[in-house]
Structure formats: structure tokens, C-alpha cells
TIMI-602310 format. One record per residue (C-alpha): residue in three letters; x, y, z. Coordinates in steps of 0.02 Angstrom, whole numbers, padded with zeros to 5 digits, always signed. Each point is the difference from the previous one (the first is absolute). Example, Ala and Ser with C-alpha at 12.3 -4.5 7.8 and 13.67 -1.06 7.14 Angstrom:
ALA+00615-00225+00390/SER+00069+00172-00033/
***
This chain:
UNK+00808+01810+00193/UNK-00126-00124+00053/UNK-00127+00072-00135/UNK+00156-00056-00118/UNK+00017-00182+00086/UNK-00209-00028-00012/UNK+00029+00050-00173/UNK+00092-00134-00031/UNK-00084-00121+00086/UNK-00127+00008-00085/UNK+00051-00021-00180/UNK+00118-00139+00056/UNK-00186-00073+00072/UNK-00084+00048-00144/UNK+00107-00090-00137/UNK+00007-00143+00124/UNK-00152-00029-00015/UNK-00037+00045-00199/UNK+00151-00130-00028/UNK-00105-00133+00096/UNK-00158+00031-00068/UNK+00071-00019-00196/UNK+00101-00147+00049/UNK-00154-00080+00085/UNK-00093+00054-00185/UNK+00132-00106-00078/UNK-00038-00157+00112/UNK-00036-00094-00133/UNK+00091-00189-00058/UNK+00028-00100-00130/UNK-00110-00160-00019/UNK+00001-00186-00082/UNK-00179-00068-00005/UNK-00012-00187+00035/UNK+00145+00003+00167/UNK-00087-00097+00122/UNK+00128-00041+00159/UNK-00063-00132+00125/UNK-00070+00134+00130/UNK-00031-00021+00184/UNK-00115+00137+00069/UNK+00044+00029+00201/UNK-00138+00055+00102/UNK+00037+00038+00195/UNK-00165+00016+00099/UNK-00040+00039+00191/UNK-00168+00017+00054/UNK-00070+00053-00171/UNK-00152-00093-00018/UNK-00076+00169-00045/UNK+00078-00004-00160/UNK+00062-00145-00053/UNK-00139-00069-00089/UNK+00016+00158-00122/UNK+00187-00034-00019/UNK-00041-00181-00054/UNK-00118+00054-00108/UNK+00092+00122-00089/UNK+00131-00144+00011/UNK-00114-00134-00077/UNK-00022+00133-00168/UNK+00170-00002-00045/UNK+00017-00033-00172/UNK+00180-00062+00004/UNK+00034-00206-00043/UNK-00066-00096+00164/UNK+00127-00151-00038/UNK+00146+00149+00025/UNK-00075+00064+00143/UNK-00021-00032+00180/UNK-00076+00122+00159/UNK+00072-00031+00176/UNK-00121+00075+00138/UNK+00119-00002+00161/UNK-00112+00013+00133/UNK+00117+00119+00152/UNK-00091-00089+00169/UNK-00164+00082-00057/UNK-00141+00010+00157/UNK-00147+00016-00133/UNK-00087-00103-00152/UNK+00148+00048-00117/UNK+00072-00184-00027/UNK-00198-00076-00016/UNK-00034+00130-00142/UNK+00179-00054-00076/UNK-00031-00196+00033/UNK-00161+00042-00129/UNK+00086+00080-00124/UNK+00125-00128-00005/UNK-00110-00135-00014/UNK-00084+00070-00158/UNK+00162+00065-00068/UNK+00152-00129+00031/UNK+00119+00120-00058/UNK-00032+00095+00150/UNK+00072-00049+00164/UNK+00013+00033+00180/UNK+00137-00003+00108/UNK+00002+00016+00185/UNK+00155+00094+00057/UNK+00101-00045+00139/UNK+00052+00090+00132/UNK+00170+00077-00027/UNK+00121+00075+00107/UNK+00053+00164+00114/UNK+00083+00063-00159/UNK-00092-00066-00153/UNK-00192+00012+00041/UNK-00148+00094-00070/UNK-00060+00012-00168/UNK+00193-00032-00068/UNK-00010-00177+00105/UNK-00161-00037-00107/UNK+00038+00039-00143/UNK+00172-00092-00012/UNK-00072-00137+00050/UNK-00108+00005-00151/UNK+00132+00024-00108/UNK+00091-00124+00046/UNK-00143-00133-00062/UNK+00003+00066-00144/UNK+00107-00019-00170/UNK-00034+00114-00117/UNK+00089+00114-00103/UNK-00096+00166+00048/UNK-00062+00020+00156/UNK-00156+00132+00026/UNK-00053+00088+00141/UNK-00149+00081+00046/UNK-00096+00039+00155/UNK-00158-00102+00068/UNK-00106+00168-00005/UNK+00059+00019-00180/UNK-00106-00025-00150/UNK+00115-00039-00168/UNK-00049+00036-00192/UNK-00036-00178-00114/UNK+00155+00067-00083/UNK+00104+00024+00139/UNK+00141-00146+00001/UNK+00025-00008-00206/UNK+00017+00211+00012/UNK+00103-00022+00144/UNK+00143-00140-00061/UNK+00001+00102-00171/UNK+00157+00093+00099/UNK+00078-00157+00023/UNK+00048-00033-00200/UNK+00147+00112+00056/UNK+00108-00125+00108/UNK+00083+00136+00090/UNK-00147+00033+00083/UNK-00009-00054+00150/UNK-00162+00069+00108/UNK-00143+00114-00095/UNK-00137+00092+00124/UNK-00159+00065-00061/UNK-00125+00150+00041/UNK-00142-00025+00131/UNK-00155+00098-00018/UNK-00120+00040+00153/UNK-00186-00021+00014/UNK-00103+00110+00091/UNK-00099+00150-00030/UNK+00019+00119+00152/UNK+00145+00153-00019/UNK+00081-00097+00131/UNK+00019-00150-00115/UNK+00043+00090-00159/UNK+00128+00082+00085/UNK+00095-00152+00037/UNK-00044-00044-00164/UNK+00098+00149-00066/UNK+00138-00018+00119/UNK+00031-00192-00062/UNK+00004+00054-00168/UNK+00118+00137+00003/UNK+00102-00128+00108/UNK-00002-00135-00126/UNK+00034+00141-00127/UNK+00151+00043+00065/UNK+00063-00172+00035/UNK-00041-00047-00165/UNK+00094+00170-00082/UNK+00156-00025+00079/UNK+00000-00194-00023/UNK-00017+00051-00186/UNK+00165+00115+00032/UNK+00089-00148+00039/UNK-00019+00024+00201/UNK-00093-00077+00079/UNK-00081+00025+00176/UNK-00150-00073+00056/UNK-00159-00124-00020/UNK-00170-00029+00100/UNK-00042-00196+00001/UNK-00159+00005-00025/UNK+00044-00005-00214/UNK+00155-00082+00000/UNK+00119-00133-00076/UNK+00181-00062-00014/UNK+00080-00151-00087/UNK+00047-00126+00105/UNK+00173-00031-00048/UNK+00034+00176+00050/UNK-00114-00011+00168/UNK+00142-00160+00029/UNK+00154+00103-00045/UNK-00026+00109+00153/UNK-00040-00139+00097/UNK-00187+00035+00024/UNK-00082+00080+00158/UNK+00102-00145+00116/UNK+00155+00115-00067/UNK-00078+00172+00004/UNK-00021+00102+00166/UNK-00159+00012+00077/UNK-00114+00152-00047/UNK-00179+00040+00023/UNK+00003+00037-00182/UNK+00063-00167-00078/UNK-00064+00056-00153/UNK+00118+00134-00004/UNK+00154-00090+00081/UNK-00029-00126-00134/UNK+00002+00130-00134/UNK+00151+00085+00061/UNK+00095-00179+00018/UNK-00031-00056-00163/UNK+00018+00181-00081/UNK+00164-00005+00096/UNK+00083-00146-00071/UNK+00064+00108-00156/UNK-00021-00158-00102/UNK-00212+00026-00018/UNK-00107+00154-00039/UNK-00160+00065+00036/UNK-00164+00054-00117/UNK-00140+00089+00077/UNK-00129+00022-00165/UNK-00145+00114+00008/UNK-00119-00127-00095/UNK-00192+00009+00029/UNK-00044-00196-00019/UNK+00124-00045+00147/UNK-00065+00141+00117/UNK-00065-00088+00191/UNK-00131+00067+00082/UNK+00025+00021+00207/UNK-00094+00097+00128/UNK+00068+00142+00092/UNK+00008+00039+00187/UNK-00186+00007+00085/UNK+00054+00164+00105/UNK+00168+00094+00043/UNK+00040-00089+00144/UNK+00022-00161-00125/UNK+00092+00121-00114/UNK+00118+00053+00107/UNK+00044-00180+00051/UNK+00021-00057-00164/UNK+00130+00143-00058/UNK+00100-00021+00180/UNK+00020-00177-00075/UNK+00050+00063-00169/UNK+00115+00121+00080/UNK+00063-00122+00119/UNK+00067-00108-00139/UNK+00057+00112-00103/UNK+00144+00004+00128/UNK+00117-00094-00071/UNK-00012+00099-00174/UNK+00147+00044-00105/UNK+00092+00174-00038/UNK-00102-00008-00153/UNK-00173-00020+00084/UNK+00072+00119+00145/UNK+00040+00156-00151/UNK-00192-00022-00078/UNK-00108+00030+00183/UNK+00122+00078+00088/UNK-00024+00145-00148/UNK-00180-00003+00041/UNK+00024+00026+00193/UNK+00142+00098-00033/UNK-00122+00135-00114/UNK-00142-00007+00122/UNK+00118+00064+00131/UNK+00065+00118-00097/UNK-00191+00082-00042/UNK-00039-00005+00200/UNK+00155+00111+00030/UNK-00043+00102-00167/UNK-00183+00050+00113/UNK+00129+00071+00141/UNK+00146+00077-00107/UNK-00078+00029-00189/UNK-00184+00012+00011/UNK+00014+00095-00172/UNK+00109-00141-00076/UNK-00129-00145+00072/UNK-00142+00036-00149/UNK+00089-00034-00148/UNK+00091-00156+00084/UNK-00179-00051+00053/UNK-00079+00007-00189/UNK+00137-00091-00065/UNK+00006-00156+00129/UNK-00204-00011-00041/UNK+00045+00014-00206/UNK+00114-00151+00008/UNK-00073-00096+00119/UNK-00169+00007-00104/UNK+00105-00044-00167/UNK+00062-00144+00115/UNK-00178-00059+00008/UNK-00030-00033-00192/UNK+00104-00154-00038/UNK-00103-00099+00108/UNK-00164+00096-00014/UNK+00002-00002-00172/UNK+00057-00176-00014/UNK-00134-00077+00093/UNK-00135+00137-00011/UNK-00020+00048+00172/UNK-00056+00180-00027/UNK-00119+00008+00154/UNK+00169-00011+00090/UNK+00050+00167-00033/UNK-00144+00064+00121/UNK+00121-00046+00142/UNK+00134+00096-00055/UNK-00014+00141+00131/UNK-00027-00107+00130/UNK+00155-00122-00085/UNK+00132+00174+00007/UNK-00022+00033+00191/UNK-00003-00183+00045/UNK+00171-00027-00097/UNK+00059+00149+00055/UNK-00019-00069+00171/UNK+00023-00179+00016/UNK+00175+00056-00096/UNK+00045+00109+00159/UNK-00059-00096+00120/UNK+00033-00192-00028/UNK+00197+00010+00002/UNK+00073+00074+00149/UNK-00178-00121+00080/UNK+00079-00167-00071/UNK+00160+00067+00052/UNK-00073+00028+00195/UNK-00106-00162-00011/UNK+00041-00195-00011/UNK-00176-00067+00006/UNK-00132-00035-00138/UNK-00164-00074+00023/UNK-00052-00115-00151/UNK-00124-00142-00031/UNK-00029+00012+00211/UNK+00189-00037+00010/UNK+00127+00125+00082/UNK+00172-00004-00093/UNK+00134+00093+00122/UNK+00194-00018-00036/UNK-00021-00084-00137/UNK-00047+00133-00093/UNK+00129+00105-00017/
***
């Protein structure tokens, strides 16, 4: 019987996953040369004067019109040299600016204080966000507002690749990837689920239809609560292209202690997800479970489930791989399968059991959940 019920588990998981990976393949819009939106590019920093000069500099390349185009640096109460290093920038570069956030209150604080505030000095009619540790392509903004020649959409994210040459990094490289992958598959279905800030947009007459982030419950994730409100309208859609000349380049988590921080936060946010989001991980955790209880009740059965998980979870690789030619990434595949496997199991029921999350040497309690 429960050889039978892993059985079938595993196809459903399998052509989950094949379905994903083609639609992600097909992540692909139409374009119209020449559209060139007054864009406002949102950048929240805290503490960053490690890399913000790279940001800016990667910032400064852009190729897109500078008379349509204007950088907001909010500085979030940094403690270090990241507001002198902006302040020079600026001066060089009027189109850049900095803006010192104020402090905001017990229920609208943090990062989604900052970067509202920049927003709201702002006017125009896509808004761009990226993080301060972030390095963006010269092509970045006129790729980017290519989605928005369809006026139904209202908010388009966009991959993030990770530097780094240890296993350690590569793997998070690989785990970003297939992430984005499947985000951008299933936005390409017509559902979609999620987006990482660090490459992402959304036009602001649709960011003031939901009221902005003054209307939106607090999360640790704004990115993502801002995603789900606009995606949640039913009057604005989503695009999530797999396009090489708008990829950002991040850096991943120095050790596992930082790792595990960073997905309790994405965990943490992910809280307030919908049926739809709940149906595409809970099949994940749901399959994972089912191949620790296959080691106990159908050892025999647990091999064939095993090659098949690694055969589509590799073909989930390829989109993005492929795409922007990150080949050595495959090296941390091994290490990639038992870390997912993991991190799947474990982070749930944990968020479930835990209120508090540790980011940018803030603790977020209640508010998370």
C-alpha cells in the first residue's frame, strides 16, 4: 500500500516539476524598442559601506536615458561610512540621491520604513528595487520596463545570480536559481507566487492601487508582501523573464549560521502566503516526508523514488544555468540535494515554533507572523 502511495508521489513530483521547468523555458516576452518610462531606482541601505561603492558603480554604467532616470540611496540609521560614500556619488552624479530615513513606528519600521519613505519622494512611473550589496547590468532598467508595454502588468521580478567560488557559495547559487526558476515557471502559468527584491520592479500606479506598504501588513519580506499585494489585486499581473542582460549579481551567506538566518526570514514571511503558494512547497515538504517514512516502511521502494527526485531536480537546474552560463554551478549539486532536502524538513514546523528573526542587527518578534 504505501509502496503504491510513494508511487504516486513521486510522478505527481516529478511532472511538477518537468511542468515548471518548460514553463520557466518559455519565460520569454514580447518587446517594443524605444519605451523609456520615467524610472525611479529605490535603494534601501543599513550599514553597507562595504558595498555600496560597487552598487553605485554598477549604478553609474547604466546605459538607460539619465534625464528619465533618478537613484534614491535611503540611508536606514546607518552606524558606518555608508551615507559619506553616497554623499560622493551624488555629488558627481546629480541623478543620484540620498535620503536619510526617519524613524518609523512599533508597526511600520525596518527596511519597509526606509524604503517607503523613498518612495514617497519620488514620482515616477516604474519604481526599481535593488539591494545596496547588489551590483546591476548597464542594461538593467531598459530590459527590465520592456514588461511594462503590457499595461496589465503590474510588478515584474528578475533573477539574482551569486558570486563566490567555494561549494558553499555555488550551492546557494544553485538553490537561488532553481528558486527563481520556479517562480518564474509558474508566473508564466498564469500563477503567480513569489519574488526576491534584490531584482525587482512594479509600476507605480499599481504599487498605489493597493495602497503601498502604509496599506500592506508588516513582513520581514516586504519584497514578497509587496508582490503578493499587488499580484492580489486581480486587476495587475506579474512577469518574471529569464533574460541574461537584466541578471544582478549579489553575494551569498559568508557561513551557515548567516544562511540559516536568512531562510528563517524567508520562511518567516512567507507566512502570510496564499493556498496557491501553500499547494507548490507544501508538495515539496509533503514528498520529503514521505521518502523519510519510505527508509522505515519501503526501503525497496526508496531507490527508484530517490533517482527520480535527483533527475528532475537537475532538469530544474538548466533554465537558469543555461541561460546565464553558470556551469561551474553544477559542482554543488550534491551538496545542493541534501541541503534542500533538509532546509525543506526542517524550516516549517521551526517558523511555526518560532516568532523571532534576527536581521540587519535588528530582532523582529510578533510582527512577523
Amino acid at each position: 500500500m504505501f509502496e503504491t502511495f510513494l508511487l504516486v508521489f513521486t510522478l505527481f513530483y516529478a511532472f511538477q516539476i518537468i511542468v515548471f521547468c518548460l514553463a520557466a523555458l518559455a519565460a520569454r516576452y514580447p518587446t517594443r524598442p524605444g519605451f523609456t518610462p520615467t524610472v525611479d531606482i529605490v535603494i534601501a541601505a543599513r550599514n553597507e559601506e562595504q558595498g555600496i561603492g560597487a552598487c553605485l558603480a554598477s549604478i553609474v554604467n547604466l546605459t538607460y536615458p539619465k534625464d528619465r532616470l533618478r537613484v534614491v540611496v535611503v540611508d536606514d540609521r546607518s552606524t558606518d561610512g555608508t551615507a559619506p560614500i553616497v554623499r560622493g556619488y551624488s555629488a558627481e552624479h546629480p541623478w543620484i540621491t540620498l535620503l536619510t530615513a526617519a524613524p518609523g513606528t512599533d508597526h511600520f519600521q525596518g527596511k519597509t520604513n526606509a524604503v517607503t519613505q523613498a518612495i514617497e519622494a519620488t514620482s515616477g512611473e516604474v519604481i526599481l528595487f535593488t539591494d545596496a550589496d547588489c551590483e546591476v547590468p548597464p542594461r538593467w532598467v531598459e530590459e527590465t520596463v520592456q514588461s511594462y508595454t503590457d499595461e496589465k502588468v503590474g510588478i515584474v521580478a528578475g533573477f539574482t545570480s551569486l558570486t563566490g567560488r567555494r561549494l558553499f557559495e555555488k550551492m546557494q547559487a544553485l538553490d537561488w536559481f532553481v528558486l527563481f526558476s520556479v517562480a518564474s515557471g509558474v508566473i508564466r502559468l498564469g500563477f503567480p507566487i513569489t519574488a526576491v527584491g534584490t531584482n525587482l520592479s512594479v509600476r507605480r500606479r499599481a504599487y498605489d492601487a493597493v495602497g503601498g506598504y502604509r496599506s500592506i501588513p508588516f513582513s520581514v519580506t516586504e519584497d514578497f508582501a509587496l508582490f503578493q499585494a499587488v499580484t492580489g489585486t486581480g486587476g495587475f499581473k506579474a512577469r518574471f523573464p529569464r533574460n541574461r542582460s537584466a541578471l544582478v549579481m549579489s553575494h551569498p551567506c559568508r557561513d551557515w549560521r548567516e544562511l540559516y538566518r536568512q531562510k528563517k526570514r524567508w520562511f518567516a514571511g512567507g507566512k502570510g502566503m496564499d493556498l496557491l503558494n501553500v499547494a507548490v512547497f507544501s508538495m515539496d515538504y509533503l514528498f520529503s516526508l514521505a521518502l523519510i517514512a519510505a527508509i522505515f516502511i519501503a526501503p525497496s521502494a526508496l531507490l527508484g523514488s530517490l533517482i527520480v527526485k535527483l533527475v528532475v531536480d537537475f532538469l530544474m537546474t538548466l533554465p537558469a544555468l543555461s541561460t546565464f552560463r553558470r556551469w561551474d554551478a553544477l559542482a554543488a549539486f550534491p551538496l545542493y540535494e541534501l541541503y534542500y532536502f533538509l532546509y525543506v524538513l526542517i524550516y516549517p514546523p521551526l517558523v511555526l515554533l518560532t516568532h523571532d528573526v534576527l536581521w540587519k542587527e535588528r530582532e523582529f518578534g510578533s510582527l512577523t507572523g
